[in-house]
RORO-785789 format. One line per 2 residues: number of its first residue (from 1); for each residue z, x, y of N, C-alpha, C, O, CB. Coordinates in steps of 0.02 Angstrom, whole numbers, plus 50000, padded with zeros to 5 digits. Glycine has a CB too. Layout:
N
NUM) Z,X,Y,Z,X,Y,Z,X,Y,Z,X,Y,Z,X,Y  ...
END
This chain:
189
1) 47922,49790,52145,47930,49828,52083,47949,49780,52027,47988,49734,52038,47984,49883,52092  47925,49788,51972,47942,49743,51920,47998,49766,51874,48011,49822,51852,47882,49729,51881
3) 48020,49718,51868,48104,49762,51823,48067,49752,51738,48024,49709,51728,48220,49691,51835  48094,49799,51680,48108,49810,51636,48103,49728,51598,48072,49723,51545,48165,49852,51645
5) 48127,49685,51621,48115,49629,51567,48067,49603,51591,48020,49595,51552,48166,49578,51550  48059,49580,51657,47981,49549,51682,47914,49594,51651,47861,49571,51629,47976,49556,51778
7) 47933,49655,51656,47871,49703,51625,47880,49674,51538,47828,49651,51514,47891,49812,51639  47929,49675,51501,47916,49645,51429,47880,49585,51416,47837,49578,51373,47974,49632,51400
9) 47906,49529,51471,47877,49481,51464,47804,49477,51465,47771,49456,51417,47901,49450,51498  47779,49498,51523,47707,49530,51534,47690,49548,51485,47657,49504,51457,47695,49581,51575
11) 47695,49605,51446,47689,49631,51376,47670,49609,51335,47613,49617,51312,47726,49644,51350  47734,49557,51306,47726,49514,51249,47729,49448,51293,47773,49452,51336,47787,49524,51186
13) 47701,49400,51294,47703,49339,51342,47716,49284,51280,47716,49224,51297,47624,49327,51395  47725,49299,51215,47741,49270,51172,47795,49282,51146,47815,49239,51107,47706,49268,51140
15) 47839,49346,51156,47905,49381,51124,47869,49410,51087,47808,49398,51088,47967,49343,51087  47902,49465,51039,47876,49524,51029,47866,49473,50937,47900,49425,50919,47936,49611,51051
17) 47817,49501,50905,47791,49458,50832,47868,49468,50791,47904,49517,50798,47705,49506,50777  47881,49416,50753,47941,49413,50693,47921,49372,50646,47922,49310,50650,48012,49386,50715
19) 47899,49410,50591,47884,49339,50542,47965,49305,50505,48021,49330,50507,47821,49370,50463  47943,49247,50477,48021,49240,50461,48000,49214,50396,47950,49178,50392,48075,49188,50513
21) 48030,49228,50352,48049,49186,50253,47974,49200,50245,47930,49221,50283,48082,49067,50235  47975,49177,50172,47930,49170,50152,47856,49137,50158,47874,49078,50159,47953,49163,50126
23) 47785,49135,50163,47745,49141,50168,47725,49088,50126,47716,49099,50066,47733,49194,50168  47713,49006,50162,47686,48959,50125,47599,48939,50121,47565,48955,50170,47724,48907,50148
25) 47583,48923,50094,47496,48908,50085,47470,48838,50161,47414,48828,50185,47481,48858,49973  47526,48811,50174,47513,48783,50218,47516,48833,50294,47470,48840,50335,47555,48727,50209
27) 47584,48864,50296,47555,48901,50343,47503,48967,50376,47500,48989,50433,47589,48905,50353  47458,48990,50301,47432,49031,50299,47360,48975,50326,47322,48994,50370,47445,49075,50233
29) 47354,48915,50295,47302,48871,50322,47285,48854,50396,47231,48839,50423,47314,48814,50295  47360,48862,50426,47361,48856,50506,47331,48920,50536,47281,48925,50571,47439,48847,50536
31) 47380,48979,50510,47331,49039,50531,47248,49057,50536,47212,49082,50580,47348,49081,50493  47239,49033,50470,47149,49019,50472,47127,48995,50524,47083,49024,50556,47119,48968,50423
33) 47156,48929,50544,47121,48870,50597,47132,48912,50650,47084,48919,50688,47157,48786,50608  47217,48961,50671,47201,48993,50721,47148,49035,50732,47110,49038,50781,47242,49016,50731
35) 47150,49071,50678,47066,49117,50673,47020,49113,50699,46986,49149,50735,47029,49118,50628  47014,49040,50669,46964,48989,50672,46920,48984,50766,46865,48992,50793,47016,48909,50646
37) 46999,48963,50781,46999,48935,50868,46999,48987,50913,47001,48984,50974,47066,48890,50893  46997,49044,50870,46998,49104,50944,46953,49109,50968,46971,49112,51026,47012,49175,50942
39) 46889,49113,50968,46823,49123,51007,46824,49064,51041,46796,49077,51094,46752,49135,50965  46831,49039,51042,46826,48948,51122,46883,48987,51133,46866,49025,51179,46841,48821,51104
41) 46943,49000,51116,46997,49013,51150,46983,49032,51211,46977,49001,51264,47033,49053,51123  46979,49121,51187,46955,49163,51228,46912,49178,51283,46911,49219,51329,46944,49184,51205
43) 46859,49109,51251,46796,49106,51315,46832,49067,51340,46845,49094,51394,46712,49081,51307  46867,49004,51338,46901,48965,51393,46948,49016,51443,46952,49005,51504,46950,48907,51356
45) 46975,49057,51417,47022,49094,51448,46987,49130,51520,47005,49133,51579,47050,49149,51390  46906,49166,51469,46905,49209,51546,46839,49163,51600,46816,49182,51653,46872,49317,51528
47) 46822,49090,51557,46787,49062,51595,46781,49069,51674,46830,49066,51712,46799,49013,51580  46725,49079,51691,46716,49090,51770,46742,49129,51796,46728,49123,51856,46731,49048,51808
49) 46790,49189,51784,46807,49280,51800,46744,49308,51823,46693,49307,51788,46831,49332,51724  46747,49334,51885,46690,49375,51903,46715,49455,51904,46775,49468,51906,46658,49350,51976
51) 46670,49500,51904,46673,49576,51907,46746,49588,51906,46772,49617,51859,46636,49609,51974  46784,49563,51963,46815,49579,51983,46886,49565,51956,46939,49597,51962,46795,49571,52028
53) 46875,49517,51929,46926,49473,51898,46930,49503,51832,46986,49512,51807,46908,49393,51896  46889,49515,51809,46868,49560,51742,46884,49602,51744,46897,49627,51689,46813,49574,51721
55) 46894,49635,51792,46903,49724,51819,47000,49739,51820,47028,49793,51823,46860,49735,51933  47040,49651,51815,47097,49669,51868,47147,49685,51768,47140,49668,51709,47133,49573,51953
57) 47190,49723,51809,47256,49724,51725,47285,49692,51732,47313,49689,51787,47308,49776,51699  47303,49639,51673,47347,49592,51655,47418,49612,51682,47455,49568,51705,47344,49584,51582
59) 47434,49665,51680,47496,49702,51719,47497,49775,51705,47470,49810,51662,47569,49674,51696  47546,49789,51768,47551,49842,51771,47514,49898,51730,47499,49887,51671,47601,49840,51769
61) 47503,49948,51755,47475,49996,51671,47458,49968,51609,47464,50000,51556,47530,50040,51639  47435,49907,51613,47385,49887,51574,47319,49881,51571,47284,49902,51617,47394,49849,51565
63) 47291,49850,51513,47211,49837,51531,47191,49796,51572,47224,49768,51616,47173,49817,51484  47129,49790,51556,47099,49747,51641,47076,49693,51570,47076,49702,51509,47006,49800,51720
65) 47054,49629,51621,47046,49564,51547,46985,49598,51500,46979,49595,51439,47009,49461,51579  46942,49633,51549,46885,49649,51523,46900,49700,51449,46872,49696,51394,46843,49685,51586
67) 46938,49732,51464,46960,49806,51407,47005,49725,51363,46978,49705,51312,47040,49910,51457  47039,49703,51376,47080,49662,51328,47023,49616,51286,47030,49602,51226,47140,49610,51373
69) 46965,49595,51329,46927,49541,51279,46896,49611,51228,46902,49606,51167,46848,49476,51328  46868,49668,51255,46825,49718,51216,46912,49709,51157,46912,49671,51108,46791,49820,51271
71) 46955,49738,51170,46994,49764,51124,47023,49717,51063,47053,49741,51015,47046,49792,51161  47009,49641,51071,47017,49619,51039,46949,49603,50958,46959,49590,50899,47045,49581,51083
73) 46884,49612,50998,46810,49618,50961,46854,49680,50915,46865,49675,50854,46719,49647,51021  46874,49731,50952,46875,49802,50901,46925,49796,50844,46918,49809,50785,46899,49875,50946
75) 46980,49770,50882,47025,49760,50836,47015,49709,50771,47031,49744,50724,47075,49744,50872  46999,49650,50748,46973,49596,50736,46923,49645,50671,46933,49674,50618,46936,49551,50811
77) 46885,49635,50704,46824,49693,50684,46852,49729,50625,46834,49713,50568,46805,49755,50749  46906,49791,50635,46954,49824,50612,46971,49773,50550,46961,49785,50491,47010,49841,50667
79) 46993,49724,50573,47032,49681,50530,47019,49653,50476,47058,49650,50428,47048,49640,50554  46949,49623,50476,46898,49605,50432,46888,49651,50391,46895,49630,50333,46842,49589,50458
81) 46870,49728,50394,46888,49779,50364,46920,49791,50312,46905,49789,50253,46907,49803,50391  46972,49804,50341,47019,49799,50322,47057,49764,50243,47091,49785,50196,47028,49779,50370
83) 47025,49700,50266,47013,49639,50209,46965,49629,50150,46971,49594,50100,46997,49586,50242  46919,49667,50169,46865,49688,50125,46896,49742,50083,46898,49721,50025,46799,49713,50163
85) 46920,49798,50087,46921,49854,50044,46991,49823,50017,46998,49837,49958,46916,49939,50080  47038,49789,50041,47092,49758,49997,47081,49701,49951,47131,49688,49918,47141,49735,50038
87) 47041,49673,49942,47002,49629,49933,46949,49654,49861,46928,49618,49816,46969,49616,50005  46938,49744,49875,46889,49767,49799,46880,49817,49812,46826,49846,49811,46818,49737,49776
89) 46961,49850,49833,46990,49910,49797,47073,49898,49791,47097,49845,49812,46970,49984,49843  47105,49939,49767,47187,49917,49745,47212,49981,49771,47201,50040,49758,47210,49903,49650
91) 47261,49941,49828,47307,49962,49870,47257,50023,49916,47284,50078,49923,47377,49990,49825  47200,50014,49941,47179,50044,49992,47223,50067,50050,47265,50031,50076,47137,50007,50010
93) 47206,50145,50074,47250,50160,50112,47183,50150,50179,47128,50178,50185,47295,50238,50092  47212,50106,50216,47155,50106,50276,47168,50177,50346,47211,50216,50365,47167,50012,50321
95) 47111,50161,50356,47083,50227,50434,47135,50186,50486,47135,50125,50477,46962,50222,50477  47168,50203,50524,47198,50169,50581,47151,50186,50635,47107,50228,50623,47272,50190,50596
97) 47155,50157,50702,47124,50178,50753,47149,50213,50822,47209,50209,50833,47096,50130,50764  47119,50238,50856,47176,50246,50918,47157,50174,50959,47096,50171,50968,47162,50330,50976
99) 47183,50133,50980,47155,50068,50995,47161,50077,51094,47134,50047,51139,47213,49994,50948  47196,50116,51093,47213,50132,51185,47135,50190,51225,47108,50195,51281,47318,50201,51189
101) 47127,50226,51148,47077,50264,51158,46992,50221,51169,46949,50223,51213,47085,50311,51095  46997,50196,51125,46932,50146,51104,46936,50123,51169,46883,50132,51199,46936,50082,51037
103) 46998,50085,51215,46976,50030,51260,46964,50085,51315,46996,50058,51360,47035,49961,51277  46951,50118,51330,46958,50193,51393,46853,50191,51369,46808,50184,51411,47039,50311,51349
105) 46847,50197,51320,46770,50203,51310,46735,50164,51365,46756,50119,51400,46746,50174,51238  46661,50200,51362,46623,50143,51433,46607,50083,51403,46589,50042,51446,46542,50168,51474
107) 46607,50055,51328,46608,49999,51326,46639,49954,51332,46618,49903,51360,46596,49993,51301  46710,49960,51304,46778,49957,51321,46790,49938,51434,46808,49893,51472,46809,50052,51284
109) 46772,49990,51436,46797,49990,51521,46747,49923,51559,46762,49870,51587,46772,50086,51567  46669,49966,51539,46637,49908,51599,46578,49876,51551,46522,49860,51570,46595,49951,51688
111) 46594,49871,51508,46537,49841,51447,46529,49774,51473,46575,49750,51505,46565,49839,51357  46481,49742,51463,46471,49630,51464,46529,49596,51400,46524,49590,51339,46350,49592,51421
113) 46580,49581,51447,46610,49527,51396,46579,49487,51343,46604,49472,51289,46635,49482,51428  46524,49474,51367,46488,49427,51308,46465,49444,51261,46447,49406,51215,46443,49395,51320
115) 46456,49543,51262,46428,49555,51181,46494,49532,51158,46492,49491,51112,46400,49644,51150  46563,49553,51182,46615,49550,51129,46617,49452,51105,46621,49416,51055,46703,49587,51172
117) 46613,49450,51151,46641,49360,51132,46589,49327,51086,46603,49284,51044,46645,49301,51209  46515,49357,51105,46468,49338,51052,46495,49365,50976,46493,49330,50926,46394,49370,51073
119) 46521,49435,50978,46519,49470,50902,46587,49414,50875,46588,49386,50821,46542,49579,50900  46628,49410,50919,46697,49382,50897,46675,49302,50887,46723,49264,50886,46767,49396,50961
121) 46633,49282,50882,46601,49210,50868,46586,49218,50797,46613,49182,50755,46530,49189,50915  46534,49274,50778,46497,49296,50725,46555,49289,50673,46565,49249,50627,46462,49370,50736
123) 46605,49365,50706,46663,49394,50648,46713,49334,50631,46737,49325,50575,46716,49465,50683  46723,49301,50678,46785,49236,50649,46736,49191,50619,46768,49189,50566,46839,49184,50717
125) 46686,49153,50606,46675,49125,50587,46658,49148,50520,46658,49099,50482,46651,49102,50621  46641,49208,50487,46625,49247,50428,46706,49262,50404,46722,49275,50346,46572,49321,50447
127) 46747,49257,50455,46824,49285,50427,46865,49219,50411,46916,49214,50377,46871,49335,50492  46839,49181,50437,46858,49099,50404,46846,49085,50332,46888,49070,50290,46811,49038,50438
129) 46769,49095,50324,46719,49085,50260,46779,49122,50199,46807,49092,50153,46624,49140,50271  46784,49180,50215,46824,49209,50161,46892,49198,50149,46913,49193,50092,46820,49268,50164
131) 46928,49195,50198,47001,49166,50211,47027,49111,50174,47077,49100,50140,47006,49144,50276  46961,49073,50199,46949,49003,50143,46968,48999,50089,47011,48962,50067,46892,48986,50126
133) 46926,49050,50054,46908,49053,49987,46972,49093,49931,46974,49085,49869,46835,49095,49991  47007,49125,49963,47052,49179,49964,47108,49153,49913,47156,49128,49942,47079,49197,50040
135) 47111,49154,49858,47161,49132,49817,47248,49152,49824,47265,49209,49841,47134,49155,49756  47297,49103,49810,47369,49143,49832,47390,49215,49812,47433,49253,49834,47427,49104,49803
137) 47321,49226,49737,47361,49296,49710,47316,49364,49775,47341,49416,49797,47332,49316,49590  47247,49334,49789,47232,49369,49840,47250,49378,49901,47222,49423,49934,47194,49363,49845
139) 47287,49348,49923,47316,49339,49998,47386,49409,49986,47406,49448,50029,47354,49231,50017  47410,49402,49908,47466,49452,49897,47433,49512,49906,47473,49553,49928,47503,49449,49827
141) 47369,49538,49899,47345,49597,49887,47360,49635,49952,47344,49610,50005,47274,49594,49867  47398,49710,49950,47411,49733,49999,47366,49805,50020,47345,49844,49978,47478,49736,49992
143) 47359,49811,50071,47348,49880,50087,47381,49904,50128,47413,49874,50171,47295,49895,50104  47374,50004,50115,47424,50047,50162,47394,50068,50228,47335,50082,50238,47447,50114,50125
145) 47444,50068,50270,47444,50068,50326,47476,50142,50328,47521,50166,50293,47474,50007,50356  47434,50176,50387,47462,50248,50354,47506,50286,50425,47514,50347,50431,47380,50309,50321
147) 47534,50226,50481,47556,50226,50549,47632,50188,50528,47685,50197,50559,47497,50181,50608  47625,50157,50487,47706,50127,50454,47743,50154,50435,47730,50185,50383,47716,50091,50408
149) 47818,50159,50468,47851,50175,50436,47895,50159,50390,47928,50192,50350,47862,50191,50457  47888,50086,50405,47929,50028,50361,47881,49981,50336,47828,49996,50362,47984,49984,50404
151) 47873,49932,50299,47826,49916,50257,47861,49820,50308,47919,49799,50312,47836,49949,50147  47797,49788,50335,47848,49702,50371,47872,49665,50324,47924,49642,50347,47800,49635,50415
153) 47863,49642,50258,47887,49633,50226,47922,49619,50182,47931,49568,50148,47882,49637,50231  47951,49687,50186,48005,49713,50114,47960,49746,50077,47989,49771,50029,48043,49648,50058
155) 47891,49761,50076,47870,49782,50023,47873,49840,50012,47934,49847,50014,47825,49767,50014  47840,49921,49995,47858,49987,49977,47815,49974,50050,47779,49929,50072,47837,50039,49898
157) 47847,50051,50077,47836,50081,50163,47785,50071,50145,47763,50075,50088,47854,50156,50202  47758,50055,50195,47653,50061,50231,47611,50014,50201,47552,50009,50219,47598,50144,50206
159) 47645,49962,50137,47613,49896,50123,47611,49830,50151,47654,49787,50160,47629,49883,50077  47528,49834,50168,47538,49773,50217,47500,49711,50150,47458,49728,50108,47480,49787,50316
161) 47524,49652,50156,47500,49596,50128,47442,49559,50147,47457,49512,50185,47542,49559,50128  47401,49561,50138,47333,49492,50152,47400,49432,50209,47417,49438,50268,47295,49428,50027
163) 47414,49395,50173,47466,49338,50181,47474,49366,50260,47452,49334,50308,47546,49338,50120  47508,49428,50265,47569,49455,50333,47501,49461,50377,47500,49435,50433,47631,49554,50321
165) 47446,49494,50352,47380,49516,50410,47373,49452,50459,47375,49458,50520,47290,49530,50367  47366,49390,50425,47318,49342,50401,47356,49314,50452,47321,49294,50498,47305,49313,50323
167) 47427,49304,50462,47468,49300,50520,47479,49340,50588,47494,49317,50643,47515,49301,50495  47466,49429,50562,47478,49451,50607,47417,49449,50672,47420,49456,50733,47499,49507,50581
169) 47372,49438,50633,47300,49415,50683,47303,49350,50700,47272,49335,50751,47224,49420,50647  47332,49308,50672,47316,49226,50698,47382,49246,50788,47379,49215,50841,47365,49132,50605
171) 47408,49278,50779,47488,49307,50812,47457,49335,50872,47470,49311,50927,47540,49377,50760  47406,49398,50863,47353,49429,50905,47314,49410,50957,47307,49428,51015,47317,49445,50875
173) 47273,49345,50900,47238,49300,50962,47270,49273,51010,47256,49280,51070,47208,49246,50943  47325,49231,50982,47363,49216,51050,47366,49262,51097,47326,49272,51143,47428,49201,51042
175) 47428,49297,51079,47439,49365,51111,47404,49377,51156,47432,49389,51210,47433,49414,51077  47347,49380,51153,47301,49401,51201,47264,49358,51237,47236,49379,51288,47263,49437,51178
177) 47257,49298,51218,47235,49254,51256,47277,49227,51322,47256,49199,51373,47222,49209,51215  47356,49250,51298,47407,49235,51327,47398,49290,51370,47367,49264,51417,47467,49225,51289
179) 47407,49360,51386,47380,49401,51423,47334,49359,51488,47357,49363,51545,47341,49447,51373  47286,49329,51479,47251,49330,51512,47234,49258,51542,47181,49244,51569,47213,49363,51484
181) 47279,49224,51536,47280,49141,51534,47354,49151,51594,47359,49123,51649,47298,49090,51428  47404,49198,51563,47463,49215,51603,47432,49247,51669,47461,49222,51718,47516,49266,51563
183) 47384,49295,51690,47342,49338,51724,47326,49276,51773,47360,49268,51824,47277,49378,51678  47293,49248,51763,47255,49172,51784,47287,49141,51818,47266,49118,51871,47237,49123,51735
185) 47358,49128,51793,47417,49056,51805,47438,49100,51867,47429,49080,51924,47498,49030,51730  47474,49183,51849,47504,49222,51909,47443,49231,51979,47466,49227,52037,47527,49307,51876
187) 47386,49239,51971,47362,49239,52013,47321,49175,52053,47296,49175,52109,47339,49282,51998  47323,49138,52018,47306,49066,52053,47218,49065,52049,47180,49047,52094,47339,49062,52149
189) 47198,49089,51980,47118,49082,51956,47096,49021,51923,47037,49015,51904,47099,49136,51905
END
């Protein structure tokens, strides 16, 4: 049986996200590069996983790697989104998703990893291009989040920042790569 903190760890295999101070242009540049590096990440991660291995959950009542690589394409996906309508509209309130629901879908469940890792090749490398380009007053541009109850921040409830996203996805990739790299190490793959 797994106790209560071993199950967190599992969870978050990074500790749970905390941004801290203020938001410098250098470290928003690292985030990019993380961006950048998630597709090799990811394919290094589930390199050589068969059916089965694909099939297993990172833990307990979790997803299987397979639902975690789909859920990260969706999410991502989402994200880019996201960035666009904040980006050329002011203070967009975005669609949230059910993201537990999406991964239960048959694409989600037993879909080919490789459409996702192919699309997530496509989407980071187009989410770089713009990231790039992204000026400091644009990185401030926020949109509402309409699942918040507190704004990460400081800013008014449900405003999220370009800057905070831009981290909270570079934060993600890990996250999940860690999922499944941890999956790997525990089972001796």
């Amino acid at each position: 049986m797994t106790t209560r903190a071993e199950l967190q760890k599992l969870r978050y295999p990074l500790g749970f996200p905390k941004p801290e101070g203020e938001i410098s242009p250098e470290q928003i540049e690292g985030w990019i590069g993380e961006i950048e590096a998630l597709p090799a990440q990811i394919r290094a991660a589930v390199a050589g996983l068969n059916a089965e291995q694909l099939d297993t959950q990172y833990r307990e009542d979790g997803w299987t790697v397979r639902q975690v690589v789909h859920h990260v394409a969706d999410s991502h996906l989402n994200s880019i989104i996201r960035f666009k309508w904040t980006l050329t509209e002011d203070r967009p309130k975005i669609k949230a998703y059910d993201e537990k629901g999406w991964a239960e879908l048959e694409d989600g469940r037993s879909g080919d990893i490789e459409l996702s890792l192919a699309l997530l090749d496509s989407l980071h490398a187009r989410w770089a291009v713009m990231l790039h380009a992204l000026t400091p007053e644009q990185f401030k541009r926020c949109f509402i989040h309409p699942d918040l109850d507190r704004a990460p921040t400081g800013s008014p409830i449900g405003e999220v920042p370009l800057d905070f996203s831009t981290w909270m996805y570079a934060w993600h990739g890990r996250h999940h790569v860690a999922h499944i790299t941890g999956l790997r190490d525990r089972m001796g793959w």
